[in-house]
C-alpha positions in Angstrom: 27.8 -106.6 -144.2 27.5 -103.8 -146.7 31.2 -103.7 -147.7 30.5 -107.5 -148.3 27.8 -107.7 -150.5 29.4 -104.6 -152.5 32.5 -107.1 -153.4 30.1 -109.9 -153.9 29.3 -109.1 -157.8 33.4 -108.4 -158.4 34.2 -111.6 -156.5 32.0 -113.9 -158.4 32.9 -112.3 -161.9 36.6 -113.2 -160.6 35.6 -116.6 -159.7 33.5 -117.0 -162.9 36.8 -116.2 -164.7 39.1 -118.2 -162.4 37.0 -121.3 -163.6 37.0 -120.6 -167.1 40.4 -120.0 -168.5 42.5 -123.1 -167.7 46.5 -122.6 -166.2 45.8 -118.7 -165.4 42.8 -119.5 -163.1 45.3 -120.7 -160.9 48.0 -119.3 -160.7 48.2 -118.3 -157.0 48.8 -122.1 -156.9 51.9 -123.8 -157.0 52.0 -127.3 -159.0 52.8 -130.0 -156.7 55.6 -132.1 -158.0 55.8 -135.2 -159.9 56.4 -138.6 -157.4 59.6 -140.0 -158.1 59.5 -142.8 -160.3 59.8 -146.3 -158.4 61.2 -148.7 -161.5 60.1 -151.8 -162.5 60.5 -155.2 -161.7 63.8 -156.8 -162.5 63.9 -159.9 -164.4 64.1 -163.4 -162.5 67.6 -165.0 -162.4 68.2 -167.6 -164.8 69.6 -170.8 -163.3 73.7 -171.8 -163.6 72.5 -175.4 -164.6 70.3 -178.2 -164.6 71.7 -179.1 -161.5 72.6 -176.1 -159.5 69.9 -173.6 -158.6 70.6 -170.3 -157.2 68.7 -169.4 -153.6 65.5 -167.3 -154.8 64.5 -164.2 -153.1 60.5 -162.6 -153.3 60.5 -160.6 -156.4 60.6 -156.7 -155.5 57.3 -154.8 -155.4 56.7 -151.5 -157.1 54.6 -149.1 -155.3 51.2 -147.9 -156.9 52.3 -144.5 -158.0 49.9 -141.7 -156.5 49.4 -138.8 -158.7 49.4 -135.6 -157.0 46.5 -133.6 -157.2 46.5 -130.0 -158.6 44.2 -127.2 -158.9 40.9 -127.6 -159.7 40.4 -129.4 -157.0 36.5 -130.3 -158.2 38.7 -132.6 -161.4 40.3 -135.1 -158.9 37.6 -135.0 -156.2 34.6 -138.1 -155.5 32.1 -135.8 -154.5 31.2 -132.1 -153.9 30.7 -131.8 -150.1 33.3 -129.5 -148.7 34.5 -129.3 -145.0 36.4 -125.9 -144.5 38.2 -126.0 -140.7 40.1 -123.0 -139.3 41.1 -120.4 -137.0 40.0 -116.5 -136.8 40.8 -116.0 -140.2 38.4 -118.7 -141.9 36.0 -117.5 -139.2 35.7 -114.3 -141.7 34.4 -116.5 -144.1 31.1 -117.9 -142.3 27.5 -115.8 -142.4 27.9 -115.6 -138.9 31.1 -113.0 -139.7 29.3 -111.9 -142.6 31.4 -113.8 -144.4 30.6 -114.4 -148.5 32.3 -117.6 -148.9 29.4 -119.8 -148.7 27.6 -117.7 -151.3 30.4 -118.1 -153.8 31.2 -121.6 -153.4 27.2 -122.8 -153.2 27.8 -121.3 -156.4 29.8 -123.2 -157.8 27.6 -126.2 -156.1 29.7 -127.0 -153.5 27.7 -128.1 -150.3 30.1 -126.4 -147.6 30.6 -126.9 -143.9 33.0 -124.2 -142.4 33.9 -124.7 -138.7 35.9 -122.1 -137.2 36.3 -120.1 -134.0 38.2 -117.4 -132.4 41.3 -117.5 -131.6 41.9 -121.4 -131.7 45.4 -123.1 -132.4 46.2 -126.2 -134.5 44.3 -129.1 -132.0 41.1 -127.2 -132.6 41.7 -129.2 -136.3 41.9 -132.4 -134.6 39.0 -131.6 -132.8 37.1 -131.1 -135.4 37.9 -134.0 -137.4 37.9 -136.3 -135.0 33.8 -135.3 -133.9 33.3 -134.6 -137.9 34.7 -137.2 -139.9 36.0 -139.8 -137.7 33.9 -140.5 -135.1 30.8 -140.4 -137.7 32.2 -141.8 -140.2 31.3 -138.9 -142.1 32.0 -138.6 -146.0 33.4 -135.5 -146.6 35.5 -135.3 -150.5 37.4 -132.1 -149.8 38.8 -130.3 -146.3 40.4 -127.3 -145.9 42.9 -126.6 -143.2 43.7 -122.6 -142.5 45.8 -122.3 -138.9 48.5 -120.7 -137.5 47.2 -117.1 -137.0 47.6 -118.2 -133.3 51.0 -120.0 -132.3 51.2 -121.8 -129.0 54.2 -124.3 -130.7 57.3 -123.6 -132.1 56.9 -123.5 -136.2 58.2 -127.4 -136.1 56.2 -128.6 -133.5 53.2 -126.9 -135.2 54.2 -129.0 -138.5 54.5 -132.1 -136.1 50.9 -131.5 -135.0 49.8 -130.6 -138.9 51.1 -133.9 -140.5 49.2 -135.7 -137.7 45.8 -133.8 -138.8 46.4 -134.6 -142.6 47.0 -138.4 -141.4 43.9 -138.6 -139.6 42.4 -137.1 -143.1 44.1 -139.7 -145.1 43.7 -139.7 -149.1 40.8 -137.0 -149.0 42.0 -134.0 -150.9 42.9 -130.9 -148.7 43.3 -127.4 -148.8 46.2 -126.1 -147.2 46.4 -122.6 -146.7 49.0 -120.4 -145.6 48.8 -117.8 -142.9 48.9 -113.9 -143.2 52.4 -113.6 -143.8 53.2 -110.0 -142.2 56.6 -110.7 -140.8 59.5 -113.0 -140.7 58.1 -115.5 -137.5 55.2 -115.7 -140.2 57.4 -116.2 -142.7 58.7 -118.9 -141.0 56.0 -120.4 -140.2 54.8 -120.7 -143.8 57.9 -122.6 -145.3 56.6 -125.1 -142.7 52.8 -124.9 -144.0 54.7 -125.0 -147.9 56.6 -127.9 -147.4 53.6 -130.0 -146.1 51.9 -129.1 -149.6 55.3 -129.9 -151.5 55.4 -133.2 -149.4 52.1 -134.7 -149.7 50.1 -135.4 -153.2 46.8 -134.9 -152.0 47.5 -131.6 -150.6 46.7 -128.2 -152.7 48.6 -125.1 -151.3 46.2 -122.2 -150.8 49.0 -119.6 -150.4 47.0 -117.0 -148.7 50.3 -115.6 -147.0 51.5 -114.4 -150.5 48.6 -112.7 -151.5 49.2 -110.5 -148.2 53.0 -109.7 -148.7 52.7 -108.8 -152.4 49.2 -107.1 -152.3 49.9 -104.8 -149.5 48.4 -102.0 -151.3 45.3 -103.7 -150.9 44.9 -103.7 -147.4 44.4 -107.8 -146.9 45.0 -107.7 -143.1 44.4 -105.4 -140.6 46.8 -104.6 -138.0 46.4 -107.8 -136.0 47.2 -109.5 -139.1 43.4 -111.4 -139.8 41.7 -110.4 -142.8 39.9 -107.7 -143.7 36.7 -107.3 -145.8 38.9 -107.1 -148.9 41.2 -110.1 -147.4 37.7 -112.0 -146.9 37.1 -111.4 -150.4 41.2 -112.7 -151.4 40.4 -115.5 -149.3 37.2 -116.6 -151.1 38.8 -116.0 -154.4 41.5 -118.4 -154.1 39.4 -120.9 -152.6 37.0 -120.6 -155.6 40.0 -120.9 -158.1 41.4 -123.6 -155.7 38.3 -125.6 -156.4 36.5 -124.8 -159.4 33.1 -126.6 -159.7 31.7 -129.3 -158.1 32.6 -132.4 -159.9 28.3 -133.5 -159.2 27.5 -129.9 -161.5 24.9 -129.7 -159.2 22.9 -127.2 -156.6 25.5 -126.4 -153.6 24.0 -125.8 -150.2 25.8 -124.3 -146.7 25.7 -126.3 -143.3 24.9 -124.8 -140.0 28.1 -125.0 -138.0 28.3 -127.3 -135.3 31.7 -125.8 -133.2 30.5 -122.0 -132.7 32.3 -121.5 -129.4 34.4 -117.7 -130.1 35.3 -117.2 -126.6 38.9 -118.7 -126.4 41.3 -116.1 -125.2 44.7 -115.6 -127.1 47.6 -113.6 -125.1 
């Protein structure tokens, strides 16, 4: 707890400056691409004659273009209540791990919810959405997704299961991060992760996984790969810079968790 509260003052300094001086803040981020133009409407046949008339087919529809959303997150979103979901890594985050997210991002006046447990796989996200946002209709403006720390699919399958998560979300903005990238499985596994946030407009790539391969000098992850007290800190960080403020400018607050079960076991 007292490593924590040491990096507290340098991690809000960062975060103060990740807010404050436009494309740099973000860099971590990767812009999501533009959506391929659609085209216009083509002009109605004109008739042969008075006499003959051409058969006539419904005129062609043009799609409402979605524009993707980029980094900060708090520009594009409705409302400043902020569901984080996740595995033993976002666990770091919460008080209960000591973690200093919830400090940083109250202070930016996000109200944040983080529910994560030990040791759980990608359905622990469905889980959670389904009890959190679904089933109570609940209105939440951002979620964050952070899995894959603990595999029980092959890396497609795992994507399968992802894209179901971010369909049940719908047109919510999400955070997706990456995992600890340590080796090439993880590697792997990433590209999937990417290609979701490359896909999909209202997805924002938190790319965790690169901040641990180039920073290794920094000592992000310990030797079973989850974060350390310095990670925790990374972690925050790009989350802040992810989101910037609140769009509301106003006082953030923390939720008590509702899924605080850590005893699942992971071989």
């Amino acid at each position: 707890m007292e490593r924590a509260l040491l990096g507290l003052v340098g991690v809000i300094a960062l975060v103060a400056s990740a807010c404050g001086e436009g494309d740099d803040a973000v860099s971590t981020l990767p812009d999501v691409p533009d959506t391929v133009a659609l085209g216009g409407v083509p002009e109605a046949p004109t008739p042969i004659s008075s006499t003959i008339v051409p058969a006539t087919l419904p005129p062609p529809t043009t799609l409402p273009e979605v524009e993707p959303i980029t980094a900060p997150v708090g520009d594009a979103a409705a409302g400043d209540r902020l569901l984080l979901i996740g595995d033993s890594a976002m666990l770091t985050l919460t008080p209960r791990a000591e973690g200093i997210a919830c400090d940083i991002l109250t202070g930016l006046g996000w109200q944040v919810g983080i529910e994560a447990e030990l040791g759980r796989y990608i359905g622990f996200a469905d889980e959670v959405v389904d009890e959190l946002v679904i089933d109570v209709a609940d209105d939440w403006q951002v979620i964050g997704l952070m899995f894959g720390h603990h595999l029980d699919t092959t890396p497609d399958e795992f994507g399968v299961a992802l894209d179901e998560v971010l369909d049940d979300i719908g047109a919510v903005p999400v955070l997706l991060y990456t995992r600890s990238e340590i080796d090439e499985a993880s590697a792997e596994l990433n590209d999937v992760i990417r290609q979701r946030a490359t896909d999909r407009p209202t997805v924002v790539l938190v790319d965790w996984g690169t901040a641990v391969a180039d920073e290794q000098e920094l000592e992000l992850v310990g030797a079973d790969g989850l974060p350390t007290v310095a990670g925790m800190e990374r972690i925050t960080l790009l989350t802040a810079a992810a989101l910037g403020e609140s769009p509301s400018g106003g006082g953030g607050l923390c939720f008590e968790p509702t899924f605080t079960d850590d005893s699942a076991i992971v071989l």
